[in-house]
C-alpha positions in Angstrom: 8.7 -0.2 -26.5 7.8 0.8 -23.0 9.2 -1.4 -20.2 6.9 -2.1 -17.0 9.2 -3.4 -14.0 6.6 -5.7 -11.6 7.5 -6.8 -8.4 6.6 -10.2 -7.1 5.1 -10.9 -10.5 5.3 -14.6 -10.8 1.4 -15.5 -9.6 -1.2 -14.1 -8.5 -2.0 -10.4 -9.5 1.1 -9.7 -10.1 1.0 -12.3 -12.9 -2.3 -11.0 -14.2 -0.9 -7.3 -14.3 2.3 -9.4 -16.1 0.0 -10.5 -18.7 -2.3 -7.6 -19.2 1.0 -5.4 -20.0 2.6 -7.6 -22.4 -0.6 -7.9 -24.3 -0.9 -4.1 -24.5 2.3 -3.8 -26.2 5.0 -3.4 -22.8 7.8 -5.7 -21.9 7.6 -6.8 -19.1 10.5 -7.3 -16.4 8.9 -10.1 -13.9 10.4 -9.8 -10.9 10.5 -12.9 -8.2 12.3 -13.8 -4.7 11.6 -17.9 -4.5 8.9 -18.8 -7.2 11.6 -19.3 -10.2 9.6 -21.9 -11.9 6.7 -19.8 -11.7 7.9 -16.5 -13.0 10.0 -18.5 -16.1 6.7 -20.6 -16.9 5.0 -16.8 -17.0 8.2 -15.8 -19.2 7.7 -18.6 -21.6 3.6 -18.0 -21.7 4.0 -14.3 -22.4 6.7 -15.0 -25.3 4.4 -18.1 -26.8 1.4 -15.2 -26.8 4.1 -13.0 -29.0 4.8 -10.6 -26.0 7.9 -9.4 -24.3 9.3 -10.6 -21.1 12.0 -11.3 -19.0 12.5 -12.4 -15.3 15.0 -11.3 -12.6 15.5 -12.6 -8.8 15.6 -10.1 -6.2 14.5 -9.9 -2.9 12.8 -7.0 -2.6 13.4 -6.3 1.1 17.4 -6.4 0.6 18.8 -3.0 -0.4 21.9 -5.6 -1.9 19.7 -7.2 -4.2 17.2 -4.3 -5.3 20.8 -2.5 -6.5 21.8 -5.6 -8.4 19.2 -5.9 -10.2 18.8 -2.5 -11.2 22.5 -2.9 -12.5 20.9 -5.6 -14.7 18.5 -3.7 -16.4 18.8 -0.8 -19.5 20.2 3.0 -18.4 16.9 4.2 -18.3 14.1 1.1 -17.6 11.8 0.6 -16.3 9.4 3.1 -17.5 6.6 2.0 -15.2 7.6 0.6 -11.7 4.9 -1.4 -9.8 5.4 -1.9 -5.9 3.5 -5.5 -5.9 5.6 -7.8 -3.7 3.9 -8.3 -0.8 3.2 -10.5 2.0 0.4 -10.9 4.8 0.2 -11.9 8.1 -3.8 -12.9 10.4 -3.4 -13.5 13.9 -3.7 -11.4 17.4 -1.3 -8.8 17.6 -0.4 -10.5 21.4 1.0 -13.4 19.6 3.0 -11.8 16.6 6.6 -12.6 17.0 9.4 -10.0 16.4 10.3 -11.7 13.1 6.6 -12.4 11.9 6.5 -8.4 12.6 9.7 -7.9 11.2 9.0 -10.2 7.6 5.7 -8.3 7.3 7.2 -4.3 7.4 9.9 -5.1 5.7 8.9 -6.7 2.5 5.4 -4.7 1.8 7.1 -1.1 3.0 10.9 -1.4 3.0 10.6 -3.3 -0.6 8.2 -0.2 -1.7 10.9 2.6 -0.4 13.8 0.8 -1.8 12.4 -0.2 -5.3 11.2 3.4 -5.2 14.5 5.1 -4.5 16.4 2.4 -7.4 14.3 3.8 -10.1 13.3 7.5 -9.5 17.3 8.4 -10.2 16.3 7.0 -13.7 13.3 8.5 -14.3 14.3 11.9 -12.8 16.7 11.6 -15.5 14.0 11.4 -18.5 11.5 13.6 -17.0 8.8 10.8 -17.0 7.8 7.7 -15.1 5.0 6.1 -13.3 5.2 4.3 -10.1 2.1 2.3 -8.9 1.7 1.0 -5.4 -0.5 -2.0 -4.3 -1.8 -1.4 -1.2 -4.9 -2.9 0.4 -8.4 -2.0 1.8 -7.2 -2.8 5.1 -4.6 0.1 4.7 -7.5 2.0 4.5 -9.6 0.4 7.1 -7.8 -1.7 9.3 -8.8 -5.2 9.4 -8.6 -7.2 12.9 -6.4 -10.0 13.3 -4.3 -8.3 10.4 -3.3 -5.1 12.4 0.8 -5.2 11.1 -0.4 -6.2 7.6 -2.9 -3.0 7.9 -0.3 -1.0 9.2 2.3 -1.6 6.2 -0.7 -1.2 3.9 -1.6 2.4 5.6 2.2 3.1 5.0 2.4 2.5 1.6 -0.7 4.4 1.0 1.3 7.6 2.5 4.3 7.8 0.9 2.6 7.7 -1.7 0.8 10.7 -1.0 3.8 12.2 -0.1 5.9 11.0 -3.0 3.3 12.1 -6.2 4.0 15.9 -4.0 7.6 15.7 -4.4 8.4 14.1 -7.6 5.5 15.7 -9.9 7.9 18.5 -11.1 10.3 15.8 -12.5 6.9 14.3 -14.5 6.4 11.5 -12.5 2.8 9.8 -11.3 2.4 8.3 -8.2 -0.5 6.4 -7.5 -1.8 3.4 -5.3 -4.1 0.2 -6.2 -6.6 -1.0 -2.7 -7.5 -4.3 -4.1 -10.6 -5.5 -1.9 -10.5 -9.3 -1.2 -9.2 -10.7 -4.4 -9.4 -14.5 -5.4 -5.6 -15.2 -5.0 -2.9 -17.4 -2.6 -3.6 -14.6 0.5 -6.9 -16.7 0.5 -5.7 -20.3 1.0 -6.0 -20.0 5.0 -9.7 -19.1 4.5 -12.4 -21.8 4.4 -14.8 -22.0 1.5 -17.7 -20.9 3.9 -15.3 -17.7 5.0 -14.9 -16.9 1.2 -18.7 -17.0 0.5 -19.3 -14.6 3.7 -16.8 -12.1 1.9 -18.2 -12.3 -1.4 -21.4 -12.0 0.3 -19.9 -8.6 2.1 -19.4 -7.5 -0.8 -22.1 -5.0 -2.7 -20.5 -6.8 -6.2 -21.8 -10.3 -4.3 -18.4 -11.4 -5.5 -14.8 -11.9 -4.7 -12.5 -9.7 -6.8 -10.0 -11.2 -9.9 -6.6 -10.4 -10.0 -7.7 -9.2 -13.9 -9.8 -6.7 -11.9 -6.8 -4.7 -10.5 -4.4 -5.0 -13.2 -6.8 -3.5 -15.6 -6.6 -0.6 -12.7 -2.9 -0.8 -13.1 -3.3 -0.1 -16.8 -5.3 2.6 -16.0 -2.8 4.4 -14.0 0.3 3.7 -16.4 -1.9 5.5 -19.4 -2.7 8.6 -17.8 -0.1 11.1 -17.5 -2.4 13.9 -15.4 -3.3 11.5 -12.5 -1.3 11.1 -10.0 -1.3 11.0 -5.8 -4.8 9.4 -5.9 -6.1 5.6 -4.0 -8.0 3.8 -5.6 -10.2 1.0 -4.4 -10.4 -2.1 -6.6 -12.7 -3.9 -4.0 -16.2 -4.8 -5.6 -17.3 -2.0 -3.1 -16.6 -3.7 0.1 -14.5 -0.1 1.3 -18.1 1.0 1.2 
């Protein structure tokens, strides 16, 4: 049985990509920083449903504790790494503080880099592997009030570019997810009138699901001649 290791998979897509892999036959290593009830409710769900899954606490910014829980896990899983954690931040850039700035880069890029650099040892190893980054359309775009968050974003979205070049002799894809506005927690500042002007920016008339990227994510782990390639999962609203 393949093993899919997802990063701040406890809610949210990262939950829905949890789900959608156990059911197609992976197990699934949830990974969480503070939502513990969460991720072992999502455990327990995914076992009930006669899937495989287990759940391991790391904080995906801290070199310390991407290492020990890599130490945790088999010789040679995960098969399929996705770079999920993340974390966003809306306000003028004149009124980010050094840690609101410092929380943001380190979590969505320093998280990417050092998940990235725990599992590629293992995968050189085999010859195989898959890494899938989430990004955003605002990596793509930039989005005002969110420049830092967009910045990140843009960040993942090049090393991944960079990283299909340098490990596709060793076998391994590389490829990153732009989910579009997505129904999730990033949305709770929002009013109900802002989310209907989003949905109504959008050529889909709709805001996306987190189903909608992890059946992208799926995708990506299947198909063993893609690989440096973004992909928008936004309802057309990169358009």
């Amino acid at each position: 049985m393949k093993s899919v290791l997802i990063t701040g998979a406890s809610r949210g897509i990262g939950a829905s990509m949890a789900e959608l892999f156990a059911k197609s036959g992976y197990h699934v290593i949830i990974n969480y920083s503070k939502s513990q009830d969460a991720a072992l409710a999502l455990c327990r769900k995914i076992s009930e449903g006669g899937g495989s899954a287990e759940c391991i606490s790391a904080d995906v910014s801290k070199t310390d504790d991407v290492t020990q829980m890599m130490s945790k896990l088999p010789a040679f899983s995960p098969d399929i790494l996705i770079n999920n954690a993340g974390v966003s931040h809306y306000g003028l850039l004149q009124d980010m503080t050094d840690a609101e700035y410092d929380r943001v880069m380190s979590i969505n890029v320093k998280g990417t880099f050092n998940l990235c650099r725990a599992v590629l040892p293992r995968m050189i190893s085999k010859k195989a592997g898959c890494i899938i980054n989430i990004s955003s359309i605002w990596g793509r775009r930039g989005g005002a009030c969110e420049t830092v968050y967009s910045a990140s974003k843009a960040a993942v979205i090049g090393l991944t570019l960079a990283l299909a070049k340098e490990v596709g002799p060793s076998g391994i894809t590389v490829n990153c997810i732009c989910p579009g506005v997505i129904g999730t927690d990033m949305l709770s500042s929002f009013s109900e009138e802002e989310k209907a002007a989003l949905a109504g920016d959008t050529p889909l008339m709709r805001l996306g699901l987190p189903h909608d990227v992890a059946a992208a994510a799926i995708f990506f782990a299947e198909n063993r001649f893609i690989t440096g390639q973004i992909l928008d999962v936004s309802g057309g609203f990169s358009l």
